[in-house]
N, C-alpha and C positions, 0 to 999 in steps of 0.2 A: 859952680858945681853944687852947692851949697841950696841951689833951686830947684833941680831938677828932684831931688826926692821928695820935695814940697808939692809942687807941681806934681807928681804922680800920684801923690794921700789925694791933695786936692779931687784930680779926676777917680779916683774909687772910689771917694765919699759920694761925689755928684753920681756916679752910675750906680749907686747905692740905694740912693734916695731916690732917682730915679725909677728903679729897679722896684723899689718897696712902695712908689706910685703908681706903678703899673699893678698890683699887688691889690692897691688898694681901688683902682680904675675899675678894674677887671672885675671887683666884690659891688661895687654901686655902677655900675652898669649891669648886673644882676636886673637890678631892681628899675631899669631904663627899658629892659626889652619890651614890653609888653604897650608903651608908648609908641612904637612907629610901625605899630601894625602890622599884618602876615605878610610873610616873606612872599616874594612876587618872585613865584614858582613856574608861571602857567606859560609863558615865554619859552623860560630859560628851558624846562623838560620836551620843548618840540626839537625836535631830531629829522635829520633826512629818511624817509620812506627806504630802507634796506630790504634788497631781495635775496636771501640765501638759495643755497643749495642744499640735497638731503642733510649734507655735515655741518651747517653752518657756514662755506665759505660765501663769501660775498661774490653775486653775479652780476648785479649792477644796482648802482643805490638815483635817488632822485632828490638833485637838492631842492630848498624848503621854500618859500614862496616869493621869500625876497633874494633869492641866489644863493646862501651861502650853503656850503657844505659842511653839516655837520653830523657825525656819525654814531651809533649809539656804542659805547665803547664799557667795558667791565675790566679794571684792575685786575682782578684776580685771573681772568684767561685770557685777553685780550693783549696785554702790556709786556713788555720783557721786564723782567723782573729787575736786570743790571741798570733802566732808565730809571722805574722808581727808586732803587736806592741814590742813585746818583740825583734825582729829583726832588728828592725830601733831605737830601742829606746839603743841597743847594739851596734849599727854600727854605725848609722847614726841618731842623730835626727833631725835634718833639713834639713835631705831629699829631703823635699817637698818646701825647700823655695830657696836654696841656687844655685848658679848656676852652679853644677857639682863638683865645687872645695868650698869647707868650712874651710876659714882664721882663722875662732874661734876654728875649730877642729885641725889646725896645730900648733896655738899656744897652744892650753891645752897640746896637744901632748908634744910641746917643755918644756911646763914649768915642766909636770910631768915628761919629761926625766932629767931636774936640778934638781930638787928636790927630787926626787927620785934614783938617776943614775943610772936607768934602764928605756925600755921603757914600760908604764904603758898600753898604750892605744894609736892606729896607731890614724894618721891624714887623713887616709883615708877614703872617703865617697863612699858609694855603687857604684857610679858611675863610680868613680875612680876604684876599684874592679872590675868593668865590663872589663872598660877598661883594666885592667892587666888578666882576662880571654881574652880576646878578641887576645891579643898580649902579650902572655906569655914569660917571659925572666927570665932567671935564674939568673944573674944579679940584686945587689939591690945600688943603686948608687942614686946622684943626677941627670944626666941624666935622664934615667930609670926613677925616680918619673916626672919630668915636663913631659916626654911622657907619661905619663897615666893623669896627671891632662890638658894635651892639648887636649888628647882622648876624656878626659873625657866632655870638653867644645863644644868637635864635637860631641856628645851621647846627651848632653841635646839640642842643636839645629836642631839635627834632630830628636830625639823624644821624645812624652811626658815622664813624671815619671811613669805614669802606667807602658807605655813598656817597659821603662827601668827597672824598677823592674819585670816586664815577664822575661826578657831575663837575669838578674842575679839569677834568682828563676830557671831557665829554665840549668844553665851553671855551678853553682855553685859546687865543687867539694866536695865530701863526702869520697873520697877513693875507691882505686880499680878501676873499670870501672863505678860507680855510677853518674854521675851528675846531678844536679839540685833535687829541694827539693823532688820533687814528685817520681822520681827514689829512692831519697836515703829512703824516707818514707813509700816506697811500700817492698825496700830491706831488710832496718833494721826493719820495725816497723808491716811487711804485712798488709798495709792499707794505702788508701787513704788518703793524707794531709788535707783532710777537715774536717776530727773534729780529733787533738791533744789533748793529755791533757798534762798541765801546765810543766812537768817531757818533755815529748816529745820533747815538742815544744824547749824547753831552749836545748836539746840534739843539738838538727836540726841548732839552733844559734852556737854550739860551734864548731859543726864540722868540717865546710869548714875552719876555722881557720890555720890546721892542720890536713888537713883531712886522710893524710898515717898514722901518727902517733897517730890517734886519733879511728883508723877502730872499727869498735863496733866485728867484726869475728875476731881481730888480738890483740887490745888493750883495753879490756875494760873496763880496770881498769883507763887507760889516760883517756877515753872518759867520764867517769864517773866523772873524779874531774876535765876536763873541763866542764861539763855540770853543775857543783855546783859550779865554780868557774860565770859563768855567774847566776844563781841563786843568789847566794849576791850580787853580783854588780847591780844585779835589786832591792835587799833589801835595801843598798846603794845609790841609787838612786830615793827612794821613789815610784817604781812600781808596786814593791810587797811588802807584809807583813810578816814578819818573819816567819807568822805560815803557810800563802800558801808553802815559800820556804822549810821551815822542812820537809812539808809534800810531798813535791814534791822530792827532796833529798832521801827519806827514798824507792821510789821507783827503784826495781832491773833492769837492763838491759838485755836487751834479750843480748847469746854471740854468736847468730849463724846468719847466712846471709839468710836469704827466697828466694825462686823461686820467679821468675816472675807471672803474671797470666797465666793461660792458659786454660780457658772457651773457648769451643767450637773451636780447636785447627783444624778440620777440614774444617771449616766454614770459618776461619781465612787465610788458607792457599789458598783456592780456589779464595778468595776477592782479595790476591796477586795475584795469577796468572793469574787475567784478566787483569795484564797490568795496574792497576789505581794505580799511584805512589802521593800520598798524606801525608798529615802527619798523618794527621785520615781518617779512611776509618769507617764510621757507616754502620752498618746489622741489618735487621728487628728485628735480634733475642730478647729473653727477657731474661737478663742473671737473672735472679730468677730462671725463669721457665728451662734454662739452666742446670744450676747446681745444681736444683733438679733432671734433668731427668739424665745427668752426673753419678750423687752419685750411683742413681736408675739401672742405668746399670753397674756399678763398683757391686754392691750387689748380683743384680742376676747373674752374669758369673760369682762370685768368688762360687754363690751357686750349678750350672751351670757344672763347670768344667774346669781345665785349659784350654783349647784348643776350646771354645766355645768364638763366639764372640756376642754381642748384636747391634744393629742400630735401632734408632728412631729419626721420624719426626712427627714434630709440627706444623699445621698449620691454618690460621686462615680464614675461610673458606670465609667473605665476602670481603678480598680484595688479597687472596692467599699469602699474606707473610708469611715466617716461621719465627716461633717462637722459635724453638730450633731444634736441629741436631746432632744428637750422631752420630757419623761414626766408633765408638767401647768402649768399656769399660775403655780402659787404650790408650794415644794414646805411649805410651814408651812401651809397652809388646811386645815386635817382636814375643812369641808365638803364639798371638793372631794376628800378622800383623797388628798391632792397629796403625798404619799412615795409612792404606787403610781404605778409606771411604766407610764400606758397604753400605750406606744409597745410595749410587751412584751404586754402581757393582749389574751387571747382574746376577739373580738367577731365579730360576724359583717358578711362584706364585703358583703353588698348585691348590686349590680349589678357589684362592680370587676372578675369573675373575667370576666366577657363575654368581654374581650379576647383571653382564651388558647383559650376557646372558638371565638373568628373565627379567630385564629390555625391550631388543628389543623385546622378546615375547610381556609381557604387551604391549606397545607401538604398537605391530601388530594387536594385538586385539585378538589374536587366543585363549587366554588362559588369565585368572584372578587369582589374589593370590587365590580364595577360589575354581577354577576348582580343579576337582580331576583329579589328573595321576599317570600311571602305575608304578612303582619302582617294575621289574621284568627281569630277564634275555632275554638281545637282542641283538641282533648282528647287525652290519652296514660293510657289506661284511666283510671283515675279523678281524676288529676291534669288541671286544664284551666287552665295557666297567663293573666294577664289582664297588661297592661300598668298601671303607674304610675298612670296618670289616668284607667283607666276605657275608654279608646275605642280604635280599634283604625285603622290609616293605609292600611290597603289594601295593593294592590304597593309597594314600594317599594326602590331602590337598597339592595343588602348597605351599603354605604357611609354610608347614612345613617338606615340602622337600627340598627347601632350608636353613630353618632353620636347619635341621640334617645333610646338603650338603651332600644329597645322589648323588652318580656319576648316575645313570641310568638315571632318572629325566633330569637334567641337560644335556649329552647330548642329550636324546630325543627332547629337543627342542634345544638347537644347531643345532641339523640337520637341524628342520622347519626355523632358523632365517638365519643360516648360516654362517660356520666359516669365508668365506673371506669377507662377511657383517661387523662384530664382529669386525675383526684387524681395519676395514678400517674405522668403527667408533671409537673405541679408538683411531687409531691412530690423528683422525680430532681433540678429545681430547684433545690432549696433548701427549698421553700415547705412548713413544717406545718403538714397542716391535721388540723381536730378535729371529729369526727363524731358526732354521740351515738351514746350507746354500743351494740352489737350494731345497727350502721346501719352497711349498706353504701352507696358513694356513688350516688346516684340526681340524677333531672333537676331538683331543687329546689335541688342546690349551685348552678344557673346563677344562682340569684337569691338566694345568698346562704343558703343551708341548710346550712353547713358552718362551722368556726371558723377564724380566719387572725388572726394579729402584724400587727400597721402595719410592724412591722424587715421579717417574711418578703415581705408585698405589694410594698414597698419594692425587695427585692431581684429579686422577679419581672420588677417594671414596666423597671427598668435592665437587665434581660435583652431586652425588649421593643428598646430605645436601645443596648442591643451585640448588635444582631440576630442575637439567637435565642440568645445563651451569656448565663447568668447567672454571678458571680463570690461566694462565700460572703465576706458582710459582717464586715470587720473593725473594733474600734475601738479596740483596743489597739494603740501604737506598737512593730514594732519594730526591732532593729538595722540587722539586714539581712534584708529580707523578701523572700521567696519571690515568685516573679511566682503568683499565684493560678489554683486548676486551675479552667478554665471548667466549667459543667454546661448539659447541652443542654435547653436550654426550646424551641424551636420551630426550621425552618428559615429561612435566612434573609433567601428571599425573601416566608416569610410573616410573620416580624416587620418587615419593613422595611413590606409592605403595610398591618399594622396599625397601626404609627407613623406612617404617611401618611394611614390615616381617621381616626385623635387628633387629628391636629394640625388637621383642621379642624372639631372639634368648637365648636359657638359657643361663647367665651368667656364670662364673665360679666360683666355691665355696667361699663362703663368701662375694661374691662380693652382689650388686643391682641389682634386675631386672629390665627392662622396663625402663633404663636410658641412656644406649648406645646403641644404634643401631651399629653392629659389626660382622665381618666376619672374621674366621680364616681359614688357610690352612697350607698344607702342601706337601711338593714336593717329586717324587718319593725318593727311598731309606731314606728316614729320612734324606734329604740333607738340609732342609731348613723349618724354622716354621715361619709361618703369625699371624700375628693378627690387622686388622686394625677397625677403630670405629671412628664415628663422633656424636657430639651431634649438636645443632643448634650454635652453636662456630667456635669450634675445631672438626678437623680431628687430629688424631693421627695413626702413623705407627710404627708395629715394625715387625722385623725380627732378627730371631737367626738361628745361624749356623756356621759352622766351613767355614771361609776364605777361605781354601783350596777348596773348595767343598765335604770335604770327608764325609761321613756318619756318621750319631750319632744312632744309634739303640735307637728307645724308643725316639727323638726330635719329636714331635707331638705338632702342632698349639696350640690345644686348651688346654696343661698342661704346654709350654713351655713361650707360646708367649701370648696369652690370659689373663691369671694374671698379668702379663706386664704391658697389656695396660691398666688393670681397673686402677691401681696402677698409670701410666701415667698420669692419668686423674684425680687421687686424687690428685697428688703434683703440680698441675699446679695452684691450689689454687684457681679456679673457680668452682663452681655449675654446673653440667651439664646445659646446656642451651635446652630447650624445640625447636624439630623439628617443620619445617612449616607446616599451615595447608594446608589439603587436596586444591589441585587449584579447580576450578569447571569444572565442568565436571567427575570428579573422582566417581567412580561406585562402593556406600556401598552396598553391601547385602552379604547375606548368601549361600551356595549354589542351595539350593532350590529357591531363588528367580532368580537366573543369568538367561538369555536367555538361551535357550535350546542348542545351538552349544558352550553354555563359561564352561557349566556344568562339562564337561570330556576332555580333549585334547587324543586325537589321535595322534600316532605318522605318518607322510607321506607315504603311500604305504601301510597301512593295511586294512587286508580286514573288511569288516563290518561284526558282529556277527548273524544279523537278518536277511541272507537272500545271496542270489547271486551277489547282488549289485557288483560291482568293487570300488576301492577305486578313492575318489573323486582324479581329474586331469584337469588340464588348458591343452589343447591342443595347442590353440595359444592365443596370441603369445610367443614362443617357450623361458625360459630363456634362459636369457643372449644376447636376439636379440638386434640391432638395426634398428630403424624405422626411417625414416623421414620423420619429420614434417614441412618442410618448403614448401611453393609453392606448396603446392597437395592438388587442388582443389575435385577431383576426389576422395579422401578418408579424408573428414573432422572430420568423427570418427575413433576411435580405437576400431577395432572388440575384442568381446572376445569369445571365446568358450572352453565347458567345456564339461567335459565322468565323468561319474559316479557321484557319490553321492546320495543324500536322499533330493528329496525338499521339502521343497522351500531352495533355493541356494544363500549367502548373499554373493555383492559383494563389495569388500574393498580396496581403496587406498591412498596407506601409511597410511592405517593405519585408515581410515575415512571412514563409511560406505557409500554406497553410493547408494544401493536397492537394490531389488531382480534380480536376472535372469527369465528370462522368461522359459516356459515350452520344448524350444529347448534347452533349455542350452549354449543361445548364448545372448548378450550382447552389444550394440554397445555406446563407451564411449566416451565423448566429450574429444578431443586429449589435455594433460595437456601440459605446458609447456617446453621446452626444459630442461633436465635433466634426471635423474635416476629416473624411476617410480617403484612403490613395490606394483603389484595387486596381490590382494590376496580373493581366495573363497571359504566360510564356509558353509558346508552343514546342516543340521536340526540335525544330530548327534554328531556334534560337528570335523568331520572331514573338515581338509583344507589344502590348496595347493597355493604355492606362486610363483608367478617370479618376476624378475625383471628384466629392460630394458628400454634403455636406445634412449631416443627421441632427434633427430637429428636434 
């Protein structure tokens, strides 16, 4: 008995001296760092390529070139706050005070290896741990340890404890190709390290320990009675309460490894391939709205059919960022070609381009939503457009001939605006389109004889809902971004007129009416179905069809693609948002009240019912001329003259009345500015006749 209080001076004087050697270690190795040269940094700070979303949430990351997964991680917002205590209070609890190396932690170390004769508890501090990630050696010697406690004195003099705690949260090893907490948290746990619960967190402490032999996919039965062996030693320690530990204990471990994320995997890919090598690259996106519309397109092609692909886009109409991007259902389904990003590939729109077609009308002036036009069999030389289903509806309301997109309608006024007009304003839009080759644009683009992006459609339709400017689509986040230059797609009393005949397009069963303003199509053979819709928000696009281009018998806009988008527009978790009101200037009434030439549109070149008349005609100047306006005293106005019609004869440019013709049917106009002029004259029957030319 007589020994045992000898034996106990004994081991406090040794952890004494001990103690007061590490004391003195820790003071001449001061004077050692500067010997083994700069830290070997340049490794250890490469991190996996992370793609956020507008908030920071992670949408898909890219491990680093030799496989592993490591993620860039920050203590302070990143981490649950309950793992670092429990993490520093395991490792290190003087962390924060001590200078890289802790004498108190080498001798506790020492004395529980006497008294103990095994080692209970390493003498090393997180620091130190870096350091031996940093400059890993298989080797465990005394050497070996004063190289990491030297390391470790060059770590806290060149950076705070925060960072240094980033960069051992950032490195620390989990097993497999996993490093650092947020990898291993994302692997084993699928979730983000910012809220753990008590079970987790103490898992996440025991791991890097032992991190091969401890794999949660390989071991996890080890990893389990390491995770409760640090559990008591916190009960132990006074951190935890017996009854947090039991109950933290009594929870099961997952035994399988998780995927990475992979939200918006096409979006992700494209942000790489411009060249921006970052550690985080953020995109407009909104991974909510993401991965509702993700789910939303996996549902409908599994309902669909194997070999049908889906694409939709999201976008947010007053500053053109998108909001999410489906480029197909599954991006791993090779049936479905699910790495090609339809929401990018050329397909042909169908009936979608109508709108910009009413659109240049209205904006001409020739014709109003409540004019009545013809929907009857005609021909334009050898072109004799037919409607959808065969039959034709007689007169009916501008307004609800596009609302039913009858083909006849539509291109009768194509012809009046004119196709190479049409491209050459979309294209100023934004909007590329793709023509076969040595094809100029003609009247079969109205119904879709031309190539267009679901992204370009997309941003036409939200020029449609910022009446009449379009905004060039971004989806790259950045610092400080530029208010965007509008581009002029129409004016904006005739976008506002044609977002007012959308919106009362009939919905699709079950859906609301009078809430989305929305246009679908669909391309010849069933190769391609439309449906796009904006509210005062959001623009929404979508498109279905087979990859290949091949035909689907029975794919049809408004049963395929139409339910889509209502359903689009439900998971996005916003209210429809109410369109702008009417601009001034915008012309209510019914059709009995319109001017007598808005009443009926006419198509170009027909004759008049009442009489021998000839159909009204601009003689000069002649389209497509050029005039020059510069230095010619001698001719200060622009003549016009005009053959047939019914007067009195309204004369119109670009779009802006500008009187009557006189009884010769001739006109002489004060010469407008250098540019593209579009005169146009409407006779008392509602027939008109347009050119355009172009002042020098």
């Amino acid at each position: 008995m007589s020994e045992t209080p000898s034996r106990w001076r004994k081991v406090r004087v040794a952890a004494m001296i001990i103690a007061a050697l590490g004391v003195i270690a820790v003071g001449a190795m001061s004077a050692w760092v500067w010997a083994l040269g700069p830290l070997p940094l340049d490794q250890a700070q490469q991190v996996s390529t992370s793609v956020v979303d507008r908030n920071g949430k992670l949408l898909r990351a890219y491990a680093m070139a030799d496989g592993r997964w490591r993620l860039p991680v920050h203590a302070a917002t990143d981490v649950d706050r309950r793992y670092l205590d429990l993490l520093l209070a395991y490792e290190d609890k003087r962390f924060y005070s001590h200078p890289g190396v802790d004498p108190l932690a080498l001798g506790r170390a020492a004395l529980q290896l006497i008294t103990h004769g095994r080692i209970v508890s390493g003498g090393s501090t997180i620091t130190m741990q870096l350091a031996r990630l940093l400059e890993p050696r298989r080797e465990r010697s005394v050497h070996a340890k004063l190289r990491q406690m030297v390391r470790a004195i060059q770590l806290e003099r060149r950076f705070s404890k925060d960072q240094i705690l980033d960069l051992y949260l950032a490195l620390a090893p989990f097993g497999g190709n996993l490093e650092g907490v947020r990898a291993a948290s994302i692997g084993y746990l699928g979730k983000e390290p910012k809220r753990l619960s008590l079970a987790e967190s103490a898992l996440l402490v025991a791991l890097p320990q032992s991190p091969e032999t401890r794999r949660l996919d390989r071991h996890p039965a080890a990893a389990r009675a390491a995770r409760d062996r640090v559990l008591d030693r916190m009960v132990e320690d006074g951190v935890l309460s017996a009854d947090d530990a039991a109950q933290a204990k009594a929870v099961a471990l997952a035994r399988q490894r998780g995927p990475m994320p992979m939200l918006a995997p096409h979006s992700a890919d494209q942000a790489m391939a411009t060249g921006k090598r970052a550690a985080t690259i953020r995109l407009t996106l909104d991974a909510p709205i993401q991965r509702a519309l993700e789910a939303l397109a996996r549902d409908r092609a599994a309902a669909l059919g194997p070999d049908i692909s889906i694409a939709l886009v999201v976008v947010d109409n007053a500053s053109g960022e998108v909001l999410a991007r489906v480029g197909s259902p599954d991006y791993f389904d090779n049936r479905r070609a699910g790495q090609v990003d339809m929401s990018r590939a050329i397909r042909s729109p169908g009936s979608t381009l109508k709108p910009f077609i009413y659109g240049l009308a209205f904006e001409d002036g020739f014709v109003h939503p409540e004019s009545l036009i013809d929907d009857r069999p005609i021909r334009f030389g050898a072109y004799a457009p037919e409607n959808f289903d065969m039959t034709f509806q007689g007169t009916v309301p501008v307004r609800k001939a596009l609302q039913l997109s009858l083909n006849v309608p539509a291109i009768a006024l194509l012809d009046r605006v004119g196709s190479s007009r049409l491209a050459a304003r979309l294209k100023q839009a934004g909007a590329g389109l793709v023509l076969p080759k040595d094809e100029a644009p003609g009247l079969a683009m109205g119904l879709g004889g031309v190539g267009i992006r679901l992204q370009d459609l997309v941003q036409l339709y939200s020029g449609i809902a910022r009446l009449g400017a379009t905004v060039p689509l971004r989806e790259l986040a950045l610092d400080e971004p530029k208010p965007p230059e509008p581009l002029r797609l129409m004016d904006p009393v005739a976008a506002w007129q044609v977002g007012n005949v959308l919106l009362g397009t009939p919905p699709p069963d079950n859906a609301a009416a009078n809430r989305i303003a929305f246009k679908t199509g669909t391309s010849y053979g069933y190769r391609d179905a439309w449906s796009v819709g904006f509210d005062g928000r959001l623009t929404i696009g979508v498109w279905v069809g087979r990859p290949d281009g091949a035909a689907v018998p029975g794919l049809v806009g408004r049963t395929a693609a139409a339910p889509i988008l209502f359903d689009a527009f439900a998971r996005t978790g916003k209210l429809p948002a109410a369109l702008p009101k009417a601009p001034r200037g915008t012309l209510l009434a019914s059709n009995a009240k319109l001017p007598l030439p808005l009443r009926r549109f006419r198509p170009a070149g027909e004759l008049l019912r009442n009489g021998n008349e000839q159909a009204l005609r601009i003689q000069f100047p002649l389209n497509g001329s050029r005039i020059d306006g510069s230095g010619d005293t001698s001719m200060p106005s622009l003549p016009v003259r005009v053959a047939g019609g019914v007067l009195p004869l309204t004369m119109m440019v670009n779009g802006v009345a500008v009187g009557e013709i006189d009884g010769r049917r001739q006109r002489l106009l004060t010469q407008p500015g250098p540019g593209f002029v579009r005169l146009t004259v409407m006779d008392a029957m509602g027939a008109a006749d347009t050119v355009v030319v172009r002042i020098q």
